[in-house]
C-alpha positions in Angstrom: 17.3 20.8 -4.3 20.6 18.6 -3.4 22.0 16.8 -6.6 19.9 13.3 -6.3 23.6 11.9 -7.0 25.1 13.1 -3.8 23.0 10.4 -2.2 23.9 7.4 -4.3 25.4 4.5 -2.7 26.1 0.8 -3.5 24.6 -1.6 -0.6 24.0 -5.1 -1.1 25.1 -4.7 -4.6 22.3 -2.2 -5.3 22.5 2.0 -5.8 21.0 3.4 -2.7 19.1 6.6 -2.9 18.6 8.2 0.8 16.5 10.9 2.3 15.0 11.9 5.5 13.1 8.6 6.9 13.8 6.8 3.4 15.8 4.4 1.3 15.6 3.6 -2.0 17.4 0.7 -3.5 17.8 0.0 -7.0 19.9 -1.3 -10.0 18.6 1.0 -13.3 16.7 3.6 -12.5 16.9 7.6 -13.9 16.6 10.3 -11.9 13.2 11.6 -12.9 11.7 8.2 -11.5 13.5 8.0 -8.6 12.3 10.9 -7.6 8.6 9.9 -8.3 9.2 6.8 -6.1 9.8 9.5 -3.3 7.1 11.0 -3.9 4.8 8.4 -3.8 6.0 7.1 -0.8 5.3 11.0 0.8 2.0 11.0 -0.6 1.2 7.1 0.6 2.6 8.4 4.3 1.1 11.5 4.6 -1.9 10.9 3.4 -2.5 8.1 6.1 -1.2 9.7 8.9 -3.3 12.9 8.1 -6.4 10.7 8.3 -5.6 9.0 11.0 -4.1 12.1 12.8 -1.0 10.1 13.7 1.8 12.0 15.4 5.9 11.6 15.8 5.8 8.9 13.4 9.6 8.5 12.4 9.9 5.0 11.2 12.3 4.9 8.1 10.7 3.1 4.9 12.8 0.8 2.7 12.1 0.9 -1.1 13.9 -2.5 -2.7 13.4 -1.3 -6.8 13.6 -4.9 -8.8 14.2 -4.4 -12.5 12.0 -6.8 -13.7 8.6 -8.9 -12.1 10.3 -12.2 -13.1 13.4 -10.7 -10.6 10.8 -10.2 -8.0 8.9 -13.1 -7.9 12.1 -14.9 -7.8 13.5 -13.0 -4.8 10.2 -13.3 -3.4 8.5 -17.0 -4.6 11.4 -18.6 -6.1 9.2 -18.9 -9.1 7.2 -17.0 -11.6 3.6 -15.8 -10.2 1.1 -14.2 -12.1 1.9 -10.9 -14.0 -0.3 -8.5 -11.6 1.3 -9.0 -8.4 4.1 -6.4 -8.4 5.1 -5.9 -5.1 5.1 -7.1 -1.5 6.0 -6.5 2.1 9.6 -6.6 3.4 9.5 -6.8 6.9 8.1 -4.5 8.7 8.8 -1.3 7.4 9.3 -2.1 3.6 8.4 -3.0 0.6 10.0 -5.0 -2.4 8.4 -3.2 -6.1 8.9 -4.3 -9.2 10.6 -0.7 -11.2 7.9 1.4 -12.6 10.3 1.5 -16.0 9.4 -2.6 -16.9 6.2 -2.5 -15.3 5.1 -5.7 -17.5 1.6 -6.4 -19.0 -0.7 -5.9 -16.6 0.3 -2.2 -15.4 2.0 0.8 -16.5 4.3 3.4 -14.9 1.7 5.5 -13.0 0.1 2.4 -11.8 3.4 1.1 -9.8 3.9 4.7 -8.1 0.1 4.2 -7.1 1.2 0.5 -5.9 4.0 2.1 -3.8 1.8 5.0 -2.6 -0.9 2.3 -1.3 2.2 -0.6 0.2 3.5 2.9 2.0 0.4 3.2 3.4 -0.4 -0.3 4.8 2.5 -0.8 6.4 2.6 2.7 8.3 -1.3 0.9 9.3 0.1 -2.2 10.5 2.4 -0.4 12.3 -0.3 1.4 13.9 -2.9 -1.1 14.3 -2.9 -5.1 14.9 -4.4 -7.1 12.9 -6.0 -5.0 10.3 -9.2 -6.8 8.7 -8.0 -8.2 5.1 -11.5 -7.1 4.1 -10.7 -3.2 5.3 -8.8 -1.5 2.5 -9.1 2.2 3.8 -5.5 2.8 2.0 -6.8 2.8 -1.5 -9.6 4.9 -0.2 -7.4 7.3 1.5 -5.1 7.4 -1.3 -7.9 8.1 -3.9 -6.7 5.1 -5.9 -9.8 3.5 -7.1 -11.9 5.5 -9.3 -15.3 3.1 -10.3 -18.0 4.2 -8.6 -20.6 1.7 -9.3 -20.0 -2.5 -8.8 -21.9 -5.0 -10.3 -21.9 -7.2 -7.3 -22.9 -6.6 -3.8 -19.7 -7.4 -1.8 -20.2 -9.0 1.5 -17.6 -9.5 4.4 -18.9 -12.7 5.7 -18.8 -14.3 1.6 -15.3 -12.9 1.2 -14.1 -14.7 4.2 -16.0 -17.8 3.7 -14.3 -17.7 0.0 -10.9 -16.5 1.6 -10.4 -14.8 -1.4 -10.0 -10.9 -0.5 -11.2 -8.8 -4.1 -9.4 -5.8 -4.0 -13.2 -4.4 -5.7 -15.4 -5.6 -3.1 -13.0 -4.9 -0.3 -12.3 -1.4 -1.3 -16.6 -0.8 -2.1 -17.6 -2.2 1.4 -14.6 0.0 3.0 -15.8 3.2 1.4 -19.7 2.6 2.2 -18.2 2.3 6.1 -16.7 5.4 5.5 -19.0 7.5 3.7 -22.1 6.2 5.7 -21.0 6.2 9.1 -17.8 8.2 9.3 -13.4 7.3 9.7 -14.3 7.3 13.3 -16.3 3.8 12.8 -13.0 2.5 10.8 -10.7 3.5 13.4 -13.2 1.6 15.4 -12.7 -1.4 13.6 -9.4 -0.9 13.5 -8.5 -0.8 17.4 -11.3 -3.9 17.4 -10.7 -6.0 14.5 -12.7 -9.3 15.6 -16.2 -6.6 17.0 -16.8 -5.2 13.1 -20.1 -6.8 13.6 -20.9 -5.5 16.6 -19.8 -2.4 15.8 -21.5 -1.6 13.0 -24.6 -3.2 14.0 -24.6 -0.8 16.6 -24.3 2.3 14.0 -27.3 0.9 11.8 -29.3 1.1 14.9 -29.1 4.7 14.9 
């Protein structure tokens, strides 16, 4: 493999790492974690356009690396959030992820490359799909990123949107009962008609 070096950059004030269909962009990071940023961010695409069997998908993804959440939220919010939110969109094909080095109190190292993995993901979906249920989280599903098995609650759709509070739990238990019970063919369903869920899998129960 090329000396990760040979790709280093400054842009915008920020190191730049660059490989096919990917930038990284950071301020302190080593090499060995720069290189697990890329690949998570393989894993995150691959994985979804396996599943979804997308073809001649070339977008390039943009990594923005903060050093610490505080940096992020500030960037971001202008303020400090709470400690678990670690990263978010940045426009339409990136994401802005606090460094998997300072991590903060919530998460750890691996748990940020799972973040990045899973933003990957959703937006290669978004890019794929309109308006993607908030309630649907197939990307944790497809990335194998949520390992309970059993929940104490019995999520429903219509009391998460009534609440308008999405639990990543709930969302990611009703997605995988889709899934497992009637098939990825059903999500992709969904997927291509977001506001006819009900309809749709009203019509598989009936079966």
């Amino acid at each position: 493999m090329a000396k990760i070096n040979e790709f280093w950059g400054n842009i915008m004030d920020k190191k730049l790492y660059s490989s096919k269909n990917m930038k990284i962009y950071y301020n302190e990071l080593d090499e060995k974690t720069i290189l697990d940023i890329e690949k998570s961010v393989l894993e995150g695409k691959n994985k979804t356009l396996e599943y979804f069997e997308i073809q001649g998908y070339d977008k390039e993804i943009i990594i923005d690396v903060f050093d610490s959440i505080e940096e992020l939220h500030l960037d971001v919010f202008g303020e400090k959030k709470e400690e678990w939110l670690v990263s978010c969109e940045n426009g339409e094909y990136g994401i802005k992820v606090v460094s998997p080095l300072n991590p903060g109190n919530v998460h750890n190292y691996k748990v940020i490359l799972e973040v990045i993995s899973k933003s990957v993901a959703d937006i290669i979906l978004k890019n794929n799909f309109k308006d993607v249920p908030k309630w649907l989280d197939i990307t944790t599903y497809i990335n194998g990123l949520n390992t309970e098995t059993k929940t104490n609650s019995k999520p429903s759709i219509i009391k998460l949107k009534e609440e308008g509070y999405f639990n990543f739990s709930d969302c990611y238990f009703i997605t995988r009962y889709i899934v497992e019970t009637f098939g990825k063919e059903t999500i992709i369903k969904i997927l291509k008609n977001p506001t006819k869920y009900n309809e749709i899998l009203k019509l598989q129960i009936r079966k």
